[in-house]
C-alpha positions in Angstrom: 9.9 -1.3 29.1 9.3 -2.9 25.5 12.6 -3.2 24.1 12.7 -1.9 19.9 14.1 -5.4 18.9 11.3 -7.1 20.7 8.7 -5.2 19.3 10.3 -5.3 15.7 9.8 -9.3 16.6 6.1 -9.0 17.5 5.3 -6.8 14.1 7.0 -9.6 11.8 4.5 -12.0 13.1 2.0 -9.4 12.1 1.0 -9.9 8.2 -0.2 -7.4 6.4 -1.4 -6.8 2.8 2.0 -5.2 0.8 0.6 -1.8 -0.8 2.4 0.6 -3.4 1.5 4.0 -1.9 2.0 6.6 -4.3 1.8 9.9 -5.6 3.4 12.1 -8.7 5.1 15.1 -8.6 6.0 17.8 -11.6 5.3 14.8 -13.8 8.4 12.6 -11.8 6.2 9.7 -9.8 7.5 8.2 -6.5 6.4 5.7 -3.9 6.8 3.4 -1.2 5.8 0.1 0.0 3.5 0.2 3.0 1.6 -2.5 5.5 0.0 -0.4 7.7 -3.1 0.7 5.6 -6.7 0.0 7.2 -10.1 0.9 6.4 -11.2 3.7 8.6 -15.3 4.6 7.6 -18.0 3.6 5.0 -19.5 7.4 5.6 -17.3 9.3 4.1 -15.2 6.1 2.6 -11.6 6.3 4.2 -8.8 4.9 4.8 -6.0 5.4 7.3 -2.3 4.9 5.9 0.9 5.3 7.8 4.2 6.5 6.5 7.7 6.4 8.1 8.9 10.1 7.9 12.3 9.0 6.4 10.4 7.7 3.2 11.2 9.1 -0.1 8.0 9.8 -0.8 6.7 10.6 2.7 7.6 14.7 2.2 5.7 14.8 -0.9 2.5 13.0 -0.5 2.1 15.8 2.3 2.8 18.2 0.1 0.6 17.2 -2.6 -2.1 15.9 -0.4 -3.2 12.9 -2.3 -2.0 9.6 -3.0 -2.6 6.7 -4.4 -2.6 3.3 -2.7 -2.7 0.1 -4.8 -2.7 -3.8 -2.8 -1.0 -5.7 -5.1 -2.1 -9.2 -5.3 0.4 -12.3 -5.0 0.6 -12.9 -8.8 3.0 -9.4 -8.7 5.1 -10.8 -6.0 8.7 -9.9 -8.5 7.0 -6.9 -9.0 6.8 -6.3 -5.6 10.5 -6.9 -4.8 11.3 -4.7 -7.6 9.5 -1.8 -6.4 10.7 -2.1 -3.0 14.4 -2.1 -3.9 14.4 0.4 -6.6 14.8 3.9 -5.7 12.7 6.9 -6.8 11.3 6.8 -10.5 12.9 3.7 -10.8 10.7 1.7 -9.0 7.5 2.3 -11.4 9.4 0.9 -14.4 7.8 -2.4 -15.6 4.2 -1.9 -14.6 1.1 -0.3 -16.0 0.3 3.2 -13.9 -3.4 4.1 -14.1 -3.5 8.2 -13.7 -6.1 9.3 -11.7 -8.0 12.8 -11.5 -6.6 13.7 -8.2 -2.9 12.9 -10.2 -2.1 9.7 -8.2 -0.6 7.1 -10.1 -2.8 3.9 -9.2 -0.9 -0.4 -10.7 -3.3 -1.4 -13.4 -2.5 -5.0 -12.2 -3.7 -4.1 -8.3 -6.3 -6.6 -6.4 -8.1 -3.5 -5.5 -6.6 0.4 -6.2 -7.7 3.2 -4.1 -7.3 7.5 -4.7 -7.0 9.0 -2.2 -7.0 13.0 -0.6 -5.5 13.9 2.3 -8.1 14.8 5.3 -6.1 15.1 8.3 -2.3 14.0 9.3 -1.4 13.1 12.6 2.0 12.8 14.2 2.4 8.9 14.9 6.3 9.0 16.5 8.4 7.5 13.6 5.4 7.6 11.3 2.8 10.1 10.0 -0.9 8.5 10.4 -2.7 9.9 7.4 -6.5 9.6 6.7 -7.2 9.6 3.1 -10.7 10.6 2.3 -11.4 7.9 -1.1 -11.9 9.6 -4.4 -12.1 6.2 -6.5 -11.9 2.8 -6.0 -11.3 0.7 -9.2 -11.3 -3.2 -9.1 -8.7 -3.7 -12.3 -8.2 -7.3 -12.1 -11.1 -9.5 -11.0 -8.7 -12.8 -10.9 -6.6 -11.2 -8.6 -8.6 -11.8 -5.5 -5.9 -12.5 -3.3 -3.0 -10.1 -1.9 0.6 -10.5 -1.6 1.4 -10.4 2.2 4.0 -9.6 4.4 5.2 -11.6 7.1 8.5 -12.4 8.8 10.1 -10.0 6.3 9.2 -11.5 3.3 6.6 -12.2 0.6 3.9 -14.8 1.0 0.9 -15.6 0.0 -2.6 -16.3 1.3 -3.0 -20.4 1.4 -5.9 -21.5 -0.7 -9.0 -22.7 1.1 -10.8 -26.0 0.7 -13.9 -25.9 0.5 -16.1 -27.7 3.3 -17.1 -30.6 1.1 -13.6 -31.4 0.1 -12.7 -31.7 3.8 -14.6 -34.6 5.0 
């Protein structure tokens, strides 16, 4: 039997890309952080996001049935830490919010942003897996080409490559 503390181990040595997930709500936005957000088809474009069901936000996006998802790229890294301490409204104070058609709130300063509708939600334990169908995609910041990761419960950043002919 996998013990939880084990497997809470395991998934810190797992980086992922840190994501604002977020949707708005009688004009009052709110949000989470997420790492578990994967492309899921080219035909129809979609992406799969998951969501503990004791986030803030978690009741609404259902409810709504869109969201937005924004990977925030390591030059937002106090941003980051911001939005994942602050509670409710709060935690969108301090950035540029992009509106989008479907309503979802998208960071002007994101790597790569991404609206979203709901297609299906499936029960995932702890989590709800949701598969967004893409409305958008917008590219806002072309010099933000690499994302702000999460790894052994912190912020960190993709190490810069050399290139081959710097190497030898």
């Amino acid at each position: 039997m996998i013990r939880t503390d084990d497997f809470r181990e395991a998934m810190q040595r797992f980086a992922g890309p840190v994501t604002a997930i977020t949707t708005i709500e009688n004009g009052v936005p709110s949000g989470l952080m997420a790492t578990a957000v994967c492309s899921l088809s080219a035909e129809p474009p979609s992406l799969i996001v998951c969501i503990n069901k004791s986030a803030s936000a978690h009741d609404a996006i259902l409810r709504l049935g869109f969201f937005g998802v924004s990977v925030l790229p390591d030059t937002l890294k106090a941003f980051a830490d911001h939005f994942a301490r602050a509670k409710g409204a709060d935690r969108f104070e301090g950035a540029l919010w992009i509106m989008q058609e479907t309503g979802a709130p998208l960071l002007a300063g994101a790597s790569v942003a991404f609206d979203c509708r709901i297609a299906h939600a499936h029960d995932g334990y702890s989590h709800t897996i949701l598969v967004g169908l893409i409305h958008e995609i917008l590219l806002p910041n072309e010099n933000a080409d690499r994302c702000l990761l999460w790894h052994r419960k912190g912020f960190v950043s993709v190490a810069s490559e050399t290139p081959e002919t710097e190497k030898a």
